[in-house]
C-alpha positions as CSV (number, residue, x, y, z in Angstrom):
1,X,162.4,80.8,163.7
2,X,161.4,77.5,162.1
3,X,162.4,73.8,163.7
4,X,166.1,73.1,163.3
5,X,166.0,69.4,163.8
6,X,163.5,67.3,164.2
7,X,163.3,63.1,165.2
8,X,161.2,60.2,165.5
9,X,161.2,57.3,167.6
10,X,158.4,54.0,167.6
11,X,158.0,53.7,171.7
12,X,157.1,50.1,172.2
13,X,155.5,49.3,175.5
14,X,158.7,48.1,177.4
15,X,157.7,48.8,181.3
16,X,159.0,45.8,183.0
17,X,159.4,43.5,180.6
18,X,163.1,41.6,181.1
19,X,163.8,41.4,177.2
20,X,162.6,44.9,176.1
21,X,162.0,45.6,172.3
22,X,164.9,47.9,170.5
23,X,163.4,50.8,170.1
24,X,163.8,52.3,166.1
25,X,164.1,56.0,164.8
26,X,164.6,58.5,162.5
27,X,165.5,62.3,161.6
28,X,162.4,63.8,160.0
29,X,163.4,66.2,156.8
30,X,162.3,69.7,157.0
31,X,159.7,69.3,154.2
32,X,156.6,67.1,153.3
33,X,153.0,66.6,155.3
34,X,155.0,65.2,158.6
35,X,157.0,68.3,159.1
36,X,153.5,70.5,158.3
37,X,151.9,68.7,161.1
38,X,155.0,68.7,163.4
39,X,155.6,73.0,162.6
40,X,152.3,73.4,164.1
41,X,152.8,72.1,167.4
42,X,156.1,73.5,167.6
43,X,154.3,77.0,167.0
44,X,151.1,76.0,169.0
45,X,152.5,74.1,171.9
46,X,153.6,77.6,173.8
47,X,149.6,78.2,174.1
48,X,148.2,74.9,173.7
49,X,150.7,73.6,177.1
50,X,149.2,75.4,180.1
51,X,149.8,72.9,182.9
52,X,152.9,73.9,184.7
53,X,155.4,71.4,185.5
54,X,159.0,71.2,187.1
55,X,161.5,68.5,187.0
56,X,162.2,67.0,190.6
57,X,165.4,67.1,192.2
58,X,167.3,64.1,193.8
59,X,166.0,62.7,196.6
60,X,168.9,64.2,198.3
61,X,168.3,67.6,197.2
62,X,171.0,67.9,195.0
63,X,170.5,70.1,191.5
64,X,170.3,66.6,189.3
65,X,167.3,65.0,187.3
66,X,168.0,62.0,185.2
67,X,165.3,62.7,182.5
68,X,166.4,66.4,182.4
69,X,170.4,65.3,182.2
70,X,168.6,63.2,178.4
71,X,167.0,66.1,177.5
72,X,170.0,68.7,177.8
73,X,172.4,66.1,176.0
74,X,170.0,66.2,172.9
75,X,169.5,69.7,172.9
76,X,173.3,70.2,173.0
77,X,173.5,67.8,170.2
78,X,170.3,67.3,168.4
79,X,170.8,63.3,166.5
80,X,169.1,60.2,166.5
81,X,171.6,58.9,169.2
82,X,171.1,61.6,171.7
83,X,167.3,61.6,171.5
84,X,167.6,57.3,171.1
85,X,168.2,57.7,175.1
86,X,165.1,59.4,175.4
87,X,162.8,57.3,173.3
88,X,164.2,54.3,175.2
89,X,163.5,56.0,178.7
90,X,160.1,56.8,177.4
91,X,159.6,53.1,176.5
92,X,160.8,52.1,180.2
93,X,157.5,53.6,181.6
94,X,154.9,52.8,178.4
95,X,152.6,49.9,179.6
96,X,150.7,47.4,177.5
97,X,147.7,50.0,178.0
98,X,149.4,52.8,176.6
99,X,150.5,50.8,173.8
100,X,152.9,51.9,171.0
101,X,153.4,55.2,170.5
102,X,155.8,57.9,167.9
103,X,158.1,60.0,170.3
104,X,158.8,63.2,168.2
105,X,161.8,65.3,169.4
106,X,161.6,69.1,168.2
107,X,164.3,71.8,168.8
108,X,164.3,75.2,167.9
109,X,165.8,79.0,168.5
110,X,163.1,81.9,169.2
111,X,164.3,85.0,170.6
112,X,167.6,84.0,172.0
113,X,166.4,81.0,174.2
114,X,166.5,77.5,172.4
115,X,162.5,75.8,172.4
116,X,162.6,72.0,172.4
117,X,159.3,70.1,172.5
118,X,158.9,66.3,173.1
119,X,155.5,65.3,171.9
120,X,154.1,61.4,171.9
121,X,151.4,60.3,169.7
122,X,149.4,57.0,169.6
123,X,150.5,54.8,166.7
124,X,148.8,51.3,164.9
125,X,150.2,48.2,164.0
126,X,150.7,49.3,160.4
127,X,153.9,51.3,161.9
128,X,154.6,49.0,164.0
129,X,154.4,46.3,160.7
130,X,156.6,48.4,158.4
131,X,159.7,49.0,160.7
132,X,159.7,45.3,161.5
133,X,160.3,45.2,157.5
134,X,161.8,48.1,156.2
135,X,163.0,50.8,159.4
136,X,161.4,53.7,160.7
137,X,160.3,55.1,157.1
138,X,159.0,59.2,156.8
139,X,156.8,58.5,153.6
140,X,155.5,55.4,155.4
141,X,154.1,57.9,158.7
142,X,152.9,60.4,156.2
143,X,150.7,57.8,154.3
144,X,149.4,55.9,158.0
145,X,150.3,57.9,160.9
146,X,148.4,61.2,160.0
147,X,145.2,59.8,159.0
148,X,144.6,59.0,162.4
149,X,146.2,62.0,164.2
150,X,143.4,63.7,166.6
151,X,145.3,63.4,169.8
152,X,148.6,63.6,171.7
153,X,150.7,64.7,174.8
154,X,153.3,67.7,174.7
155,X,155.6,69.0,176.8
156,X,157.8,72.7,176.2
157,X,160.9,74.1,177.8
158,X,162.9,77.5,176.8
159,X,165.7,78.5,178.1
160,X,169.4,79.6,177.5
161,X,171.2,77.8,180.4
162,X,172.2,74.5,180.1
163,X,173.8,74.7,183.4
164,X,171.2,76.3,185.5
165,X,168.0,76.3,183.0
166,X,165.0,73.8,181.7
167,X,164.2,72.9,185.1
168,X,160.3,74.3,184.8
169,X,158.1,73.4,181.5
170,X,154.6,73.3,180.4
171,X,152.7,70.6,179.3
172,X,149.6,69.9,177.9
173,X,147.7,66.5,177.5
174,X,144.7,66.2,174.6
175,X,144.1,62.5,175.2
176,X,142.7,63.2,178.5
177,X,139.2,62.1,177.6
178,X,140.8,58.5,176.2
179,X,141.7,55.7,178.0
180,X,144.7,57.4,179.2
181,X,143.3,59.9,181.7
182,X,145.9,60.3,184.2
183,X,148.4,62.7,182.7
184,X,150.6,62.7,185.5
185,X,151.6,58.8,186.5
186,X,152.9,58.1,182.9
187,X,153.7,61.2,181.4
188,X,154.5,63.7,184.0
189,X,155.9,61.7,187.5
190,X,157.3,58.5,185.9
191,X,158.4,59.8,181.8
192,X,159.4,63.3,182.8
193,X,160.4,62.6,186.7
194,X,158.5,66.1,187.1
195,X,156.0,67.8,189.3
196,X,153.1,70.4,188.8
197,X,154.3,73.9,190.4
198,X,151.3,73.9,192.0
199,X,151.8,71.3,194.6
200,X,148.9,69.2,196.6
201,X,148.6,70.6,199.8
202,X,148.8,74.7,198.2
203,X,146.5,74.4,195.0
204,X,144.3,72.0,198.3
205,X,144.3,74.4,200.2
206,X,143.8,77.6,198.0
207,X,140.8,75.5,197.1
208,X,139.2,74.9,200.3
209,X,140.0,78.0,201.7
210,X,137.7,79.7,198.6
211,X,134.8,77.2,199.3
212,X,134.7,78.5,202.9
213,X,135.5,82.1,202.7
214,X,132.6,81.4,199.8
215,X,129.9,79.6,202.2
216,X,130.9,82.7,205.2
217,X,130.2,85.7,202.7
218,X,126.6,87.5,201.7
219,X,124.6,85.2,199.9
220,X,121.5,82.7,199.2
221,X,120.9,80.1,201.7
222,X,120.4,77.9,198.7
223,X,124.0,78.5,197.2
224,X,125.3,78.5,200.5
225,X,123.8,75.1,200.8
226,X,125.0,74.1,197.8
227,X,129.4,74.9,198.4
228,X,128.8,73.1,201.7
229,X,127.2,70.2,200.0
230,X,130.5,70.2,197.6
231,X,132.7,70.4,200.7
232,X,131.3,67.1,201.9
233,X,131.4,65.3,198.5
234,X,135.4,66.4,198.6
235,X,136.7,63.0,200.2
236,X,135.9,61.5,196.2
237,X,138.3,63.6,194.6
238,X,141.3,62.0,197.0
239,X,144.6,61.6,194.6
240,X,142.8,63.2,191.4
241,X,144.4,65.1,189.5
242,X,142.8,68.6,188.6
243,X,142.3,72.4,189.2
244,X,139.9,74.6,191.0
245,X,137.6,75.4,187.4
246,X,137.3,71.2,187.2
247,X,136.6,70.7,190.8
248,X,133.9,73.3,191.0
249,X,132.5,71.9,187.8
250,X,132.5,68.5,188.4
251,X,130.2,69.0,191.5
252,X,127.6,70.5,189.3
253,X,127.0,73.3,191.6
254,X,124.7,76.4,189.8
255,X,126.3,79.4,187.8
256,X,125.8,81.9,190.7
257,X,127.6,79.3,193.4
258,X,130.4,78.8,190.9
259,X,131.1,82.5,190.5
260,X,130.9,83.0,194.1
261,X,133.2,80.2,195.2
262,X,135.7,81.5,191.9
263,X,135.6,85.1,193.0
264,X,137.1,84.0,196.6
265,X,140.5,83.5,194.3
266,X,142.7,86.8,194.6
267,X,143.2,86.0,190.6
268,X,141.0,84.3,188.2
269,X,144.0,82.3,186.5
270,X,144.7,80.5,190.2
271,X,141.6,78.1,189.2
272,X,143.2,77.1,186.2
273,X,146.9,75.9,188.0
274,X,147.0,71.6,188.0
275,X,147.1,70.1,191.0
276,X,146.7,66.5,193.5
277,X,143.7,66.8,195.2
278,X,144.7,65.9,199.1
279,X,141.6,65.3,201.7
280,X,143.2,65.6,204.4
281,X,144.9,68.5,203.7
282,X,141.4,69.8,202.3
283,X,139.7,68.9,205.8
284,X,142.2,70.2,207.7
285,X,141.2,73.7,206.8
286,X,137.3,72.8,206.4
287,X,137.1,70.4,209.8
288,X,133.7,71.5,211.1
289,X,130.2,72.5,209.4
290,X,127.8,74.9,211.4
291,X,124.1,75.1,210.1
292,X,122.3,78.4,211.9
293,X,118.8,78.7,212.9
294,X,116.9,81.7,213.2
295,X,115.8,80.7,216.6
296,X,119.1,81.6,217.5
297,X,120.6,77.5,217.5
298,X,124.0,76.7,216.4
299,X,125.1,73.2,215.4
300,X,128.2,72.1,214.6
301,X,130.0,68.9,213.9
302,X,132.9,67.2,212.0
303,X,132.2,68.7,208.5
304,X,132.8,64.7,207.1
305,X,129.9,63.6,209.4
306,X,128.0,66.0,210.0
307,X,124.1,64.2,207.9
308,X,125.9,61.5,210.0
309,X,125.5,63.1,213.6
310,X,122.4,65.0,212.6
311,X,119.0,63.8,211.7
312,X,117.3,66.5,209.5
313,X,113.5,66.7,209.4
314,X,111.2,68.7,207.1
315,X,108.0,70.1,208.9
316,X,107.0,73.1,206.9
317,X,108.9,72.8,203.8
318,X,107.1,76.0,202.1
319,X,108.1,78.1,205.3
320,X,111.7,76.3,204.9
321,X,111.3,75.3,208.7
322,X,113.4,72.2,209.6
323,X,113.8,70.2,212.8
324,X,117.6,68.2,214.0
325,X,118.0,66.0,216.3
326,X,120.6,64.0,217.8
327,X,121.2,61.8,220.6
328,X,124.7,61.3,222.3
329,X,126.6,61.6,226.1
330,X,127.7,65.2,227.0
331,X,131.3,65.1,227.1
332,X,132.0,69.0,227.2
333,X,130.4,72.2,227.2
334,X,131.8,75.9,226.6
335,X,131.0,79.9,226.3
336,X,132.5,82.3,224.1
337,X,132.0,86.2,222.8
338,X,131.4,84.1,219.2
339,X,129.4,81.9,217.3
């Protein structure tokens, strides 16, 4: 079914300041270039927002989220009023550096369940100029605002329950590559008071788990090399937000060491699930690094220090034949049936 009602606000950039701006908006009519633009991200947004979020509960556990408490008010009763208090808790976390921005407010019916979609978009000083002189004006946005439109942040929820419902939602984030790269301090954690499903330590540890069931199976020394070379780059991905796919990527490792460290994942959709990158988390299931010789040596060492501990020394690079060395007080020695 098409958009029932639909609403505007101009977010000013009100985080911390003592005498914060009032915040201005309007109901956007079901016709014209504004509502074209705003139909397709309402039908979009349930394929375009793949990064699965939930609201957080209370600190004391209790079923209550302030932002979510907003959100079911206006979808109760969709006005300028009811979504006012979410433009203005919006404008509590927008900084100088995220700058103005056009809250739009969507709510809908498809197949029993009622869709609403909060969407913010950058917006210039020409907006900003006009509602300073005249309000919030439709024709105005439709002659400024969409001549610059190429990017924006999204969230969806759809659900039937006001009572026990729109607690999980999808979001998606296509000014990632701007200035605003960390979808989840502004948008997510502070605007939203959300989460990813996937937390830290499981989409971490799904993660490192691959990399090492990866570097243990059948394969090329070279791409073995090459995962345990990404394992000790991992400490620089510490608080980044980010799935598997990115991860792997980022580390420029070959094609035939990304499929092997992808196909560790009992599904291929698991590298696609947002998540905080935790190092310690990651190194408590990676802690040590063995390199095997085929004169029968083992070493191993603290996987974060292992070039550290080790000296490695070329002699017959065309044979691949390589000398370590290391100097240090025996402290311990053991036997056992394995390596």
């Amino acid at each position: 079914m098409p958009i029932e009602h639909m609403h505007t606000y101009l977010v000013y950039p009100n985080k911390g300041k003592a005498e914060p701006s009032e915040i201005g908006g309007t109901e956007v009519p079901a016709q014209g270039q504004l509502f074209e633009m705003l139909s397709d991200v309402y039908e979009k947004s349930p394929a375009e927002c793949s990064i699965e979020i939930s609201f957080n509960q209370a600190p004391d556990g209790q079923q209550h989220n302030a932002c979510r408490d907003l959100l079911i008010s206006y979808i109760r009763m969709p006005s300028v009023e009811t979504g006012l208090a979410i433009a203005q808790h919006l404008s509590s976390f927008t900084t100088n550096r995220s700058g103005l921005g056009l809250l739009f407010l969507l709510v809908g019916r498809e197949d029993g369940m009622y869709r609403v979609i909060v969407s913010r978009f950058p917006a210039n000083h020409g907006i900003l100029a006009e509602q300073e002189q005249n309000g919030l004006n439709v024709e105005f946005l439709e002659r400024v605002f969409l001549k610059g439109v190429k990017a924006y942040k999204a969230v969806i929820y759809e659900d039937n329950s006001f009572e026990a419902g729109f607690w999980d939602g999808k979001a998606v984030d296509k000014q990632i590559n701007s200035k605003e790269t960390e979808i989840s301090s502004y948008w997510i954690k502070e605007f939203l008071e959300s989460d990813f499903r996937t937390t830290g330590a499981m989409g971490t540890k799904r993660l490192a788990v691959a990399l090492r069931d990866a570097s243990r199976s059948e394969i090329d020394l070279d791409i073995k090399q090459e995962i345990v070379a990404a394992v000790t780059l991992a400490r620089g991905f510490n608080g980044r937000n980010l799935n598997a796919r990115q991860f792997i990527e980022q580390l420029g490792l070959s094609p035939a060491a990304r499929e092997r460290v992808i196909s560790q994942f009992k599904h291929p959709d698991l590298t696609e699930e947002i998540f905080t990158f935790q190092h310690n988390t990651f190194a408590d299931q990676l802690p040590y690094r063995s390199v095997e010789l085929n004169s029968g040596a083992i070493l191993t060492g603290p996987a974060g220090q292992f070039d550290n501990i080790f000296d490695r020394e070329e002699m017959h690079a065309e044979d691949g034949v390589v000398r370590y060395s290391t100097v240090g007080r025996e402290t311990g020695a053991k036997l056992g049936k394995k390596k």
